[in-house]
C-alpha positions as CSV (number, residue, x, y, z in Angstrom):
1,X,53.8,-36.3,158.0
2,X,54.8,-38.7,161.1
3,X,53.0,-37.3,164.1
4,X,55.0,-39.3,166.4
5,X,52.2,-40.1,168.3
6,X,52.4,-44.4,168.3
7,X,52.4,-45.5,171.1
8,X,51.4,-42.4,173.1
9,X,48.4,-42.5,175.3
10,X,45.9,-40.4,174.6
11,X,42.5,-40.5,176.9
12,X,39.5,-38.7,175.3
13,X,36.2,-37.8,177.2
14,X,33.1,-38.0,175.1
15,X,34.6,-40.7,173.1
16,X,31.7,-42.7,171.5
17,X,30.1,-40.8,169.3
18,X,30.4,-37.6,167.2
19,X,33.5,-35.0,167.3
20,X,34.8,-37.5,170.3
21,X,34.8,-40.4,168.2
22,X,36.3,-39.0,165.2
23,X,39.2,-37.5,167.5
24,X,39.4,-41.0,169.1
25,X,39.8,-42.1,165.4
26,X,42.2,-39.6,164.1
27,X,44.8,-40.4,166.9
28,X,43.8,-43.9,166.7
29,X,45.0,-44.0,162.9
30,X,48.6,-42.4,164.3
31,X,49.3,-45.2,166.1
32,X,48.2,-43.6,170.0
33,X,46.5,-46.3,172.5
34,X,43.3,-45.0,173.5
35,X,41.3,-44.3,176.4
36,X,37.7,-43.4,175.9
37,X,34.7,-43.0,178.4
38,X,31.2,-42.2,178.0
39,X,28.0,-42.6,180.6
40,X,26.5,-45.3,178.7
41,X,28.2,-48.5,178.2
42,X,26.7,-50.1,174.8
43,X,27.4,-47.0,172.7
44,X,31.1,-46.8,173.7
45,X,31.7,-50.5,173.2
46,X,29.7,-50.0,170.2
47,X,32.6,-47.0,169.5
48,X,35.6,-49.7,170.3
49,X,34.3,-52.0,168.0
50,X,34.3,-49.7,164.8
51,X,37.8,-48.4,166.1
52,X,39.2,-51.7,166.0
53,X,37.5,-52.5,162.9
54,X,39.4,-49.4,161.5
55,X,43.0,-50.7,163.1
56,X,43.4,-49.4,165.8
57,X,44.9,-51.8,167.9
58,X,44.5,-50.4,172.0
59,X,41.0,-49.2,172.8
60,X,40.6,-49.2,176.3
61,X,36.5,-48.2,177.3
62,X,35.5,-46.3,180.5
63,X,31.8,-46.3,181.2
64,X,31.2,-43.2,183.5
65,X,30.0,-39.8,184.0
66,X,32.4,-37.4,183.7
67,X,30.6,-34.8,184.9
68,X,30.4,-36.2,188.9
69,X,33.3,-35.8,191.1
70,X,34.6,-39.0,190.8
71,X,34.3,-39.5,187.0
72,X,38.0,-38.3,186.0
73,X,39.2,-39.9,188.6
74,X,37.7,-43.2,187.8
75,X,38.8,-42.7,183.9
76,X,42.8,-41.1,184.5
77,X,43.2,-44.1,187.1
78,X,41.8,-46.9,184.7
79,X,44.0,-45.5,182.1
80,X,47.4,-45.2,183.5
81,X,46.7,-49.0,185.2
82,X,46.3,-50.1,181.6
83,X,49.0,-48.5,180.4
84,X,51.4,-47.3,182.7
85,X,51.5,-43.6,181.1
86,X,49.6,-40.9,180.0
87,X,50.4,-38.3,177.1
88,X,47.8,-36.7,176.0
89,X,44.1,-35.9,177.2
90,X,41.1,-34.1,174.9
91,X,38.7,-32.7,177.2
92,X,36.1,-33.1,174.6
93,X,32.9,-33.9,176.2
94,X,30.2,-31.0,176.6
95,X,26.4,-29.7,176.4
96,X,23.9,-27.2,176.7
97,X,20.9,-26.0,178.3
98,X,19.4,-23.3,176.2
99,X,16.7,-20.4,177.8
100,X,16.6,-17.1,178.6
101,X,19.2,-15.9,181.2
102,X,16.5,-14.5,183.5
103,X,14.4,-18.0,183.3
104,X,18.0,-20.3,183.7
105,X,18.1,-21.7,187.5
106,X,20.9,-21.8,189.6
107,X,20.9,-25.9,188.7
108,X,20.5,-25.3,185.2
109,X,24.6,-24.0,185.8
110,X,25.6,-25.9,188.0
111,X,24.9,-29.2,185.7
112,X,26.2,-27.6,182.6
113,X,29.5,-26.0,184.7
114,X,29.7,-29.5,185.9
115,X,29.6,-31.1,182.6
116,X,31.4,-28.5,180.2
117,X,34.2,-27.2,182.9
118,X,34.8,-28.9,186.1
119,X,35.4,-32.4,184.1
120,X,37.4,-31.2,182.3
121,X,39.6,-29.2,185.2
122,X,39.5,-32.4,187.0
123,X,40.7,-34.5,184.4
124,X,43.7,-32.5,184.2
125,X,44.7,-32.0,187.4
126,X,44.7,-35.7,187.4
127,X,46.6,-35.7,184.3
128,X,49.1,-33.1,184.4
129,X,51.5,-35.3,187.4
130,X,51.4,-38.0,184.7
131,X,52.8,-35.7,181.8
132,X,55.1,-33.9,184.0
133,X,56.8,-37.6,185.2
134,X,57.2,-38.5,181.5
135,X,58.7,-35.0,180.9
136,X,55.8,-33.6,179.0
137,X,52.4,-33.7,177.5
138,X,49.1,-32.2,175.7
139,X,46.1,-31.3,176.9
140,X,43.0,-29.8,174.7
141,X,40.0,-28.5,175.1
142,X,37.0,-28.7,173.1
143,X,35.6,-24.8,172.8
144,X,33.6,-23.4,170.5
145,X,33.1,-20.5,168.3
146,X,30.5,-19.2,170.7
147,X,33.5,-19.3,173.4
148,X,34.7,-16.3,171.0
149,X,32.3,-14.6,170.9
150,X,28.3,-13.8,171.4
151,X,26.4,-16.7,170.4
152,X,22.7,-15.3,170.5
153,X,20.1,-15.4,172.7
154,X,19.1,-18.6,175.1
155,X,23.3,-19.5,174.7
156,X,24.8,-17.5,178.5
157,X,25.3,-21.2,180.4
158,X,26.8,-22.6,177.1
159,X,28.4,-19.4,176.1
160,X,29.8,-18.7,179.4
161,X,31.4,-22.5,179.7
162,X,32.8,-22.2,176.7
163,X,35.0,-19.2,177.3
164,X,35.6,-20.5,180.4
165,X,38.2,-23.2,178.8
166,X,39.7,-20.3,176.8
167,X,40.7,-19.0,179.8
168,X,41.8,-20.9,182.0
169,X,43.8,-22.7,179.1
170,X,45.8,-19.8,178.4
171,X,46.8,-19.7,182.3
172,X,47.4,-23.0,182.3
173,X,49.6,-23.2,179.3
174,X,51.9,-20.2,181.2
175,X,51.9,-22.8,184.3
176,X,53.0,-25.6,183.1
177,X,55.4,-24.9,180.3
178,X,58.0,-25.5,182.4
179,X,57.2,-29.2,182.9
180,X,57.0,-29.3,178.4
181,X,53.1,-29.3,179.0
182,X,51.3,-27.7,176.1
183,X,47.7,-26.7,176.9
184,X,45.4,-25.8,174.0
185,X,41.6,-25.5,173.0
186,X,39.7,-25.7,169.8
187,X,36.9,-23.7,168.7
188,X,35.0,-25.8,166.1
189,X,31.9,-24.1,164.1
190,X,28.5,-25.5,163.4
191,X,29.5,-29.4,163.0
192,X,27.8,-31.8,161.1
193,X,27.4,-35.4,161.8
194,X,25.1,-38.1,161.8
195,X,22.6,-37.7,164.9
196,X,24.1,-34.4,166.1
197,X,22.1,-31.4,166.6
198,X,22.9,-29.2,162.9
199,X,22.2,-32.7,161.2
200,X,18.5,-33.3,162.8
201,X,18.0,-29.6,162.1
202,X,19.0,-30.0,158.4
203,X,17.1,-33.2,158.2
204,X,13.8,-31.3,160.1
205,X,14.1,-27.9,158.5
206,X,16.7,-28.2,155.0
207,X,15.5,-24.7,153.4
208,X,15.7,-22.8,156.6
209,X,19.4,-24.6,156.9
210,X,19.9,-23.9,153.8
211,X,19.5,-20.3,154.7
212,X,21.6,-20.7,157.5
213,X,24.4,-21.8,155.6
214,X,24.0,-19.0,153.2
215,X,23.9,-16.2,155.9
216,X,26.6,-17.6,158.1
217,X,29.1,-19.7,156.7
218,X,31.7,-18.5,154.3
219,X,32.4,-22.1,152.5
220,X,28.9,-22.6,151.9
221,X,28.8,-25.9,154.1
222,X,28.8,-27.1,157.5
223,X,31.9,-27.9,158.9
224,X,32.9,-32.0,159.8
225,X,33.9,-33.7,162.5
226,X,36.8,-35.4,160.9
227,X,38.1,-31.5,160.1
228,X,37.8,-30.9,164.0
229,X,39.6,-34.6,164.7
230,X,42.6,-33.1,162.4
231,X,43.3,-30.3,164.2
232,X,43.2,-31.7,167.8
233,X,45.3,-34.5,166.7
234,X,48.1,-32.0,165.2
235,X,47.7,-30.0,168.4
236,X,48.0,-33.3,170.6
237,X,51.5,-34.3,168.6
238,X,54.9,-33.0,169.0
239,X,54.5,-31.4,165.7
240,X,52.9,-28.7,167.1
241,X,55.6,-28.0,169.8
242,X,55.7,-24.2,169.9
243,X,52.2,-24.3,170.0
244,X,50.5,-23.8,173.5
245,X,47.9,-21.3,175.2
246,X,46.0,-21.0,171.4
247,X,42.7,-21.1,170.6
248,X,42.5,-22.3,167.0
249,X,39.3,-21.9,165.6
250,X,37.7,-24.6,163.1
251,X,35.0,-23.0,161.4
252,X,35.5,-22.1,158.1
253,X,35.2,-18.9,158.7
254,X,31.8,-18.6,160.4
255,X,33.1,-16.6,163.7
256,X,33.9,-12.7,163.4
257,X,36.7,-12.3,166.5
258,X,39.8,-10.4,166.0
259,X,41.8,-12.9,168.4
């Protein structure tokens, strides 16, 4: 199936490694120029390289923070002066501060708010004049299943963000269908990939993993990133035109939500 989606720009936050990179990748392999940004500079040019290696011609890198005031503004700008447009935008990059709600600090909020909402709001406001001059566009967030629903104790600042993108997507999805903007989130599972957090824990602890995996996921194995990549990529393309204000879950059936 031709996404139609060579030649379209598509910025990604969070780009160098993990679900980022294998987004960056997926859309990479459709033919879309890319836009990635991270905080660190080696990693991310370290990203580029394997993408080019893989064929994908445009890779333009971004070394900021996305989580200060100026960081989507220093990424959106760098990638409409490179290539004149922008089409689609994967508000991917996010963290967590784990602890008891009573023990979490007002900063402890603020950072993670800052990290796994705000940059991504900014990002789009930036964005969305962009789509709407080139008569349309995607944006998608990166959720979570614990944006669904409880995620256990030590998870309210992550938990909290999370849902926070589910929400405010579905508005802005209503907003701006009008201007042929789709807005959309995903809500991947426990993902594993080399160096993220479910792969150290399987490499420190396999049996209790192993009972993880055996209590809470239906398939009987983690989920991958390149499953996650799929999906986003689908929901960035024009093949998924009726498709806006969803929350698509990608985890094998691990959450329990009735929406």
């Amino acid at each position: 199936m031709d996404l139609m989606l060579k030649g379209k720009v598509a910025v990604v936050t969070g780009g160098s490694r993990g679900i980022g990179l294998y987004i960056a990748r997926a859309l990479g392999a459709e033919g879309a120029r890319l836009a990635l940004c991270a905080r660190n500079r080696d990693p991310l040019e370290e990203a580029a390289e394997s993408l080019r290696a893989d064929g994908v011609a445009d890779v333009l890198t971004v070394a900021c923070d996305i989580a200060e005031e100026g960081g989507a503004a220093q990424l959106v700008e760098a990638a409409v002066d490179r290539y004149g447009a922008l089409d689609v935008l994967v508000n991917n990059v996010g963290g967590n501060r784990r602890g008891k709600f009573e023990e979490t600090s007002d900063q402890d909020w603020l950072d993670i708010l800052q990290l796994n909402v705000l940059s991504g709001f900014r990002a789009s406001r930036l964005a969305i004049p962009h789509m709407r001059a080139a008569g349309g566009g995607s944006i998608v967030f990166v959720s979570s299943v614990f944006g669904r629903e409880k995620g256990g104790p030590g998870l309210s600042i992550y938990n909290t963000t999370k849902t926070a993108l589910i929400s405010a997507a579905g508005i802005m999805a209503l907003e701006l269908a009008k201007d042929g903007i789709r807005v959309n989130c995903v809500a991947p599972g426990s993902i594993q990939f080399p160096g993220g957090s479910w792969d150290k824990r399987v490499k420190s602890d396999p049996e209790g993993m192993r009972k993880f995996v055996e209590a809470n996921l239906p398939l009987g194995r983690f989920g991958r990133a390149d499953e996650v990549a799929d999906v986003v990529t689908f929901l960035a393309s024009e093949r998924a035109s009726l498709i806006t204000g969803a929350c698509i879950a990608v985890d094998g059936s691990q959450g329990r939500s009735l929406v």
